[in-house]
N, C-alpha and C positions, 0 to 999 in steps of 0.2 A: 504494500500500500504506500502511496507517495505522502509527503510530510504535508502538501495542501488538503487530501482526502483525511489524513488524520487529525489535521487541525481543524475541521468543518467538523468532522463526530465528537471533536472534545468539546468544539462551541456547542453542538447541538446536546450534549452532556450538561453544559452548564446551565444552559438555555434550560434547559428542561425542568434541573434543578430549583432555579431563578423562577420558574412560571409556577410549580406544586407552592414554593415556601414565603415567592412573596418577600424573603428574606435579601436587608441591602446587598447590593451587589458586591462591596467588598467582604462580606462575609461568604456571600456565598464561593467567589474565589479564592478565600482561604482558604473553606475546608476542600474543594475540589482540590486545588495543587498540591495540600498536604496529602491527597490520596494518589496523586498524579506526578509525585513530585522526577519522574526517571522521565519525560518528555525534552526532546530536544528542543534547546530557546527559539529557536526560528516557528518550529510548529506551533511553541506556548505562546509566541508574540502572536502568533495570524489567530489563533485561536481566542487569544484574549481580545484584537481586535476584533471578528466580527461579532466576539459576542456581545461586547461592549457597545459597538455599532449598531446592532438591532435594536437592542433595547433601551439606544438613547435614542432610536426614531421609530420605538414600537406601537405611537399612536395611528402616525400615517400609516407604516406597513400593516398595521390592523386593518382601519377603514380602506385598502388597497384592495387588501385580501378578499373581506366582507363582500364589495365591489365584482372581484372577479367569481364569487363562489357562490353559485346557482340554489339559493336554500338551504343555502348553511351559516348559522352563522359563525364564527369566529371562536366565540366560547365552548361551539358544541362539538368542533371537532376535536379528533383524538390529539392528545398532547404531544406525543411525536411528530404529527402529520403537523400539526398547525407550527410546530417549532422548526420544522425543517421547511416550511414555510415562509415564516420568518427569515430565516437564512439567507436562503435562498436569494427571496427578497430584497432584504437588503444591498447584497450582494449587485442584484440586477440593477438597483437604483443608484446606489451608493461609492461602488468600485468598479474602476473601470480597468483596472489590471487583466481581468480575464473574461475570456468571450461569453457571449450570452448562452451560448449551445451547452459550453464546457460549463458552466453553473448549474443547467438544467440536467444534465446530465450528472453530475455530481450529487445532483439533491435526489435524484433514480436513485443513484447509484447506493444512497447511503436510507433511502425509502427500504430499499431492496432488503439492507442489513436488519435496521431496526422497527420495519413496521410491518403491513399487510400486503399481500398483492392487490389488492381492491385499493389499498393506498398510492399504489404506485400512478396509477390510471387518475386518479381524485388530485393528485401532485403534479401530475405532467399538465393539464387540461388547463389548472389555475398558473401555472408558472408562467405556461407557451401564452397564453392572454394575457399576461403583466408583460412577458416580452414584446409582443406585437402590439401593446398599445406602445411602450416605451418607442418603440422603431420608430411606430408612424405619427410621435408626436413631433 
């Protein structure tokens, strides 16, 4: 696995964490890196950034989401699905380092690891329409 896919599941770890506890964000990256703490610094840096990233613009990316998601709201999706959402998200809005494909593909890819297949289809659908609105604005 390359140090960018491991740094997106350790955000989406933290993320995850962050979203059940509610808990400030510097605590909640204490205890994750105290359990985390063998991570290489480049991976711990990307990772602290998008986590950080999300969820200092986790209003818009909410009301983004909400927007692209046909009958669902936001709250009611599964916490994996909607954090790897997030991510994702941000990612497509916020950084422009890597391509829109390789994001969407990443956020499959890590679908794939920690959620449903029924997730994957529900993640592609919402992603690919924050893309092509983003293109064609």
């Amino acid at each position: 696995m390359g140090g960018r896919r491991k740094g997106r599941e350790l955000a989406l770890q933290m993320l995850y964490q962050w979203d059940l506890t509610r808990y400030p964000l510097p605590a909640v990256q204490e205890s994750f890196w105290t359990l985390n703490s063998e991570v290489e610094e480049e991976v711990h840096q990307f990772a602290e950034s998008l986590m950080a990233g999300a969820i200092s613009n986790i209003g818009a990316i909410d009301v983004l989401l909400a927007s692209h998601a046909e009958h669902w709201r936001v709250a009611r999706m599964a916490t994996v699905d909607r954090n790897i959402l997030r991510l994702a998200t941000y990612e497509l809005l916020y950084e422009s380092e890597t391509p829109h494909p390789v994001i969407i593909n990443e956020a499959l890819e890590i679908a794939r690891r920690f959620s449903t297949p029924e997730s994957i289809h529900f993640i592609n659908g919402i992603l690919d329409s924050i893309r092509k609105k983003k293109e064609t604005a």
